[in-house]
N, C-alpha and C positions, 0 to 999 in steps of 0.2 A: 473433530476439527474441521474437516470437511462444510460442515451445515456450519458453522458460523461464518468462515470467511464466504458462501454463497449467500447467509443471508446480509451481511456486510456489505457485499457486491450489490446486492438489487436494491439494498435502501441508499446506495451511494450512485446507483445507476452505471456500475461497473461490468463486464463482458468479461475481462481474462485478468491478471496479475500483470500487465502487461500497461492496460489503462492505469491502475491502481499508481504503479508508478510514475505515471505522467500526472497523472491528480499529486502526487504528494512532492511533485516539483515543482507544476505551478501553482498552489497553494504557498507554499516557502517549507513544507512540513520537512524535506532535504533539501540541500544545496550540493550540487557538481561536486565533487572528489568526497565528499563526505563517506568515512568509510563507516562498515555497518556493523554495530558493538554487539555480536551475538553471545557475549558471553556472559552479559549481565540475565539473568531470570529469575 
């Protein structure tokens, strides 16, 4: 799992899961209080 979110990160020119987040707020991919359904898989 490891190797896919890094190579995910370098084709998206991402650093930590930290940016990742900030990409997926300003994109619209989240909106603010949205909460996060991990129960679906």
């Amino acid at each position: 799992m490891k190797t896919r979110v890094a190579r995910s990160f370098a084709k998206l020119t991402l650093r930590d899961r930290a940016q990742a987040v900030v990409l997926a707020y300003e994109t619209g991919l989240v909106s603010p209080g949205e909460s996060a359904d991990t129960t679906k898989r």
